[in-house]
C-alpha positions as CSV (number, residue, x, y, z in Angstrom):
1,X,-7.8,23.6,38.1
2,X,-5.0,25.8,40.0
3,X,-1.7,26.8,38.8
4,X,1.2,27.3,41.5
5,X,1.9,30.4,43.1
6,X,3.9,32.5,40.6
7,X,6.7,34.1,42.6
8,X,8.6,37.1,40.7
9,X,11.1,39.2,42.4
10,X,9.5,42.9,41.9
11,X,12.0,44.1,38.5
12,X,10.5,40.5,37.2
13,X,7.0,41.3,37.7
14,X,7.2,45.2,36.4
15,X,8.8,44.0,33.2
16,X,6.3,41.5,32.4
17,X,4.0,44.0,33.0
18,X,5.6,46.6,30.5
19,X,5.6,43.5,28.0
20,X,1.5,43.2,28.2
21,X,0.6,46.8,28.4
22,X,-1.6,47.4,26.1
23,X,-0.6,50.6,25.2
24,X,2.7,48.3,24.1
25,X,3.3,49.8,20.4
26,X,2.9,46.4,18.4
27,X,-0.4,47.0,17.2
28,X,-2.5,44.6,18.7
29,X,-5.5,47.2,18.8
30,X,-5.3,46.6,15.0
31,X,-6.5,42.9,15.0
32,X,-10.0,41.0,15.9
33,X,-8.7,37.6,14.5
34,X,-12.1,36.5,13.0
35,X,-14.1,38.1,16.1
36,X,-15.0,41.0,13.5
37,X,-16.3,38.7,10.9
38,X,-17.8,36.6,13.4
39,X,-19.8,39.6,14.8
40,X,-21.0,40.6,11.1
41,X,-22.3,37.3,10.4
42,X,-24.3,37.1,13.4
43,X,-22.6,34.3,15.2
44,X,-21.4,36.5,17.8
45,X,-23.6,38.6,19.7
46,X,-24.0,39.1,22.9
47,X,-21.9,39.4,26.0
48,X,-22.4,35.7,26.6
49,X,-21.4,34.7,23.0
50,X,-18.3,37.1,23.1
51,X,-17.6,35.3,26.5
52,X,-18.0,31.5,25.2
53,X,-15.8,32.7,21.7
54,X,-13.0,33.8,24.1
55,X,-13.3,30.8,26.4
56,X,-12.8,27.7,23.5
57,X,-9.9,30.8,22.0
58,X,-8.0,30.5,25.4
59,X,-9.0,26.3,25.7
60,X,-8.5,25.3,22.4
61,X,-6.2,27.7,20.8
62,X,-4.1,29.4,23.0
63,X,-3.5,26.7,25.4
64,X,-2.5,24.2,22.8
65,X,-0.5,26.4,20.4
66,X,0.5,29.9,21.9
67,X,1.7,29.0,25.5
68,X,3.3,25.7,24.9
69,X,5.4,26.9,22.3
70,X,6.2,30.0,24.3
71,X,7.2,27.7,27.1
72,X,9.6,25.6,24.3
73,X,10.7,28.8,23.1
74,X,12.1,29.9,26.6
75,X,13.0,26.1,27.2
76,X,15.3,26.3,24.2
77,X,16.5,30.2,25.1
78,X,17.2,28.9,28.8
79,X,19.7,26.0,26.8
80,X,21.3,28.5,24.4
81,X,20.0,26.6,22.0
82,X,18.7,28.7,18.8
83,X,18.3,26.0,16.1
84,X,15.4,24.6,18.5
85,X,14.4,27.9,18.9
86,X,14.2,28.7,14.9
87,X,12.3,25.4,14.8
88,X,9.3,26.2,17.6
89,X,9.1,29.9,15.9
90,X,8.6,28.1,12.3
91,X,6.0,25.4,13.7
92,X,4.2,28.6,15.7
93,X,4.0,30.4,12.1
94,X,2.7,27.3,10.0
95,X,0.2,26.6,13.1
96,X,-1.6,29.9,11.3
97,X,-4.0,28.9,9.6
98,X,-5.3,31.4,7.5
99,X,-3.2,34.7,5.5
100,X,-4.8,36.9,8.1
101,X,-3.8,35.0,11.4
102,X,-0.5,34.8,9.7
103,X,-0.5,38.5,9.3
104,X,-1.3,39.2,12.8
105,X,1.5,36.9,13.9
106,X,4.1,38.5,12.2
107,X,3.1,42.0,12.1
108,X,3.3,42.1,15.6
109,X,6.1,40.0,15.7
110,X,8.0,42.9,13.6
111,X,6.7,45.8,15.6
112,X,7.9,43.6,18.4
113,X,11.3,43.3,17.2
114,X,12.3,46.8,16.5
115,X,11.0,47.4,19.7
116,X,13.0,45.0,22.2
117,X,16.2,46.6,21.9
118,X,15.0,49.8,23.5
119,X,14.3,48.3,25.9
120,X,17.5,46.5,26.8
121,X,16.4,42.9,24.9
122,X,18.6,41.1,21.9
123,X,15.6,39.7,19.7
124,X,18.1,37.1,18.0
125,X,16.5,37.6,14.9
126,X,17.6,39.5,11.8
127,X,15.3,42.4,10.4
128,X,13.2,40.8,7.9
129,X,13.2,37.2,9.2
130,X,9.9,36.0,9.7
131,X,9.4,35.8,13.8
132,X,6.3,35.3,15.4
133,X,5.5,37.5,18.1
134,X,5.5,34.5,20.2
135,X,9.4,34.2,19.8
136,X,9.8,37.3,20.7
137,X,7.8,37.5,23.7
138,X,9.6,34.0,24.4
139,X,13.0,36.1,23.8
140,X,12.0,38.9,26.0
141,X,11.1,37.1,29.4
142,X,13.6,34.9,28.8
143,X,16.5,37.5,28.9
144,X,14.3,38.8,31.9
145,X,14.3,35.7,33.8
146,X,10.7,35.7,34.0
147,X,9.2,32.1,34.8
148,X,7.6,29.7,31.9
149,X,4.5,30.0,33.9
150,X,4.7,34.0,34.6
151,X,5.2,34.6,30.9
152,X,2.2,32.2,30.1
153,X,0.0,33.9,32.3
154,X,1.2,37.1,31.2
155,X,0.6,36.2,27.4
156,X,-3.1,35.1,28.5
157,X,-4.0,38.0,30.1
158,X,-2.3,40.2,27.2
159,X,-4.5,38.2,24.7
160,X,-7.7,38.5,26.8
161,X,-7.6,42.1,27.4
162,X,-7.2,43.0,23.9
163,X,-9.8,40.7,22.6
164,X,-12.2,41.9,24.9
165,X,-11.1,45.9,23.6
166,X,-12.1,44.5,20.1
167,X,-15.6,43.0,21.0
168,X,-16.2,46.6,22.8
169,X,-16.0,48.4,19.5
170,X,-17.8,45.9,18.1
171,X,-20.4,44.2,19.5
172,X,-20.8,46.8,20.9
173,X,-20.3,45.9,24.7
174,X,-20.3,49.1,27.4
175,X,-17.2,49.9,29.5
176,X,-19.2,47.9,32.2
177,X,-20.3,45.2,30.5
178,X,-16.5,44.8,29.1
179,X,-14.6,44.5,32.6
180,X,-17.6,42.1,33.8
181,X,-16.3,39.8,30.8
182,X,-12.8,40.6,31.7
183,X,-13.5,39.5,35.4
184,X,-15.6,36.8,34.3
185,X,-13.5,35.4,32.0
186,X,-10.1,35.9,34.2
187,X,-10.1,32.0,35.9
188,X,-9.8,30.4,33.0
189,X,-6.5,32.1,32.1
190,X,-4.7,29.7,34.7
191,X,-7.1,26.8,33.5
192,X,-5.6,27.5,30.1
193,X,-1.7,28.1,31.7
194,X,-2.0,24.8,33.1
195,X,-3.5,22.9,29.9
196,X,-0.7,24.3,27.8
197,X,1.7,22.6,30.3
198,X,0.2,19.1,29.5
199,X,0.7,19.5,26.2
200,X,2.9,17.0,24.4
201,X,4.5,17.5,21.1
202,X,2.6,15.8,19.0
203,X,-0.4,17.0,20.4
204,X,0.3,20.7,19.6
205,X,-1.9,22.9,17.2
206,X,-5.4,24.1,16.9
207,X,-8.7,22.6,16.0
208,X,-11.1,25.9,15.4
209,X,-12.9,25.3,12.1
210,X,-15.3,28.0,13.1
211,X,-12.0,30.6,13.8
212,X,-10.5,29.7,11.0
213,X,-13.2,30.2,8.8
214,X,-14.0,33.8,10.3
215,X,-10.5,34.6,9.6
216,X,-10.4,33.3,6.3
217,X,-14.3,35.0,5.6
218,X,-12.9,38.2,7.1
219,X,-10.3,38.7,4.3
220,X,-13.2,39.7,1.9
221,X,-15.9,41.2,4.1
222,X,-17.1,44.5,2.9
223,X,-17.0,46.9,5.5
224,X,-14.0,46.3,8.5
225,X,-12.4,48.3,11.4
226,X,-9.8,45.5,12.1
227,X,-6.7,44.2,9.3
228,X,-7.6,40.6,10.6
């Protein structure tokens, strides 16, 4: 499966590549989201394993949570219309299943949200209100003018690129072996783009026993480098 052509004027493009640096300080190096517990317990490891783990992530979870409800999120932004907005940001928290998916959400939502108006970006929400980084990143190509489909992609790639830095540390994988899963895994990022955009309402959320369960397992597992 193909995606269209994703045309952004050159400002567009830069911008939403600013927004998924990863040396963007929201403290996404900080978080494995169950890949550490995962790793520990044996059910992850090899590059293969690391590569099928991120795979059913982008399938499963991504595309059916994370970059629909981006793409409401910018639908609602694009209409002015913040009570639907409030509403896709608290449905995009309670999708979390565990404390520690929770806390990933939101911590990097906050970091995201002091951060936006340096660079020129209202984030909408008050200090202290619970926003998902999701909304924000939502909130951020919207006032850009970035495309639903650039921002998913963007988003995708963002995800992917730090996951793959965790299962480095962890696995461990070489600096080789790493950008080999990178390139390996880099078609299924439109795959996933274009799921999320089939997506109907009542078919959003996650079904990831296994993640959830790593995440939740994680919380109490002895020795960690990751917070989730």
């Amino acid at each position: 499966m193909i995606i269209n052509a994703i045309e952004l004027k050159p400002i567009e493009l830069v911008k939403l590549m600013h927004l998924c640096s990863v040396s963007l300080p929201v403290g996404a190096y900080s978080f494995s989201q169950g890949m550490e517990y995962a790793i520990d317990a044996g059910w992850v490891q090899s590059p293969d394993q690391v590569h099928d783990w991120l795979e059913c992530q982008l399938l499963f979870n991504l595309a059916r949570v994370d970059l629909p409800l981006l793409a409401r999120s910018m639908q609602a932004l694009n209409r002015n219309d913040l009570a639907l907005l409030a509403h896709w940001n608290d449905f995009l928290i309670a999708c979390r299943e565990t404390r520690e998916l929770r806390l990933t959400d939101l911590a990097m939502g906050e970091a995201l949200q002091r951060l936006l108006p340096t660079l020129g970006v209202d984030p909408l929400f008050a200090k202290r209100e619970p926003a998902s980084f999701v909304t924000l990143f939502a909130v951020a190509c919207a006032q850009w003018h970035i495309s639903q489909e650039g921002a998913c992609l963007g988003f995708a790639w963002a995800w992917l690129e730090n996951q793959v830095a965790a299962a480095t540390k962890l696995v461990p994988l070489g600096q080789t072996q790493a950008q080999a899963l990178v390139a390996k895994l880099q078609p299924v990022l439109p795959d996933a783009v274009l799921l999320s955009s089939q997506v109907n309402d009542d078919q959003l959320g996650s079904c990831l026993p296994g993640l959830a369960l790593a995440s939740a397992l994680h919380e109490t597992q002895y020795s960690r480098l990751f917070r989730s």
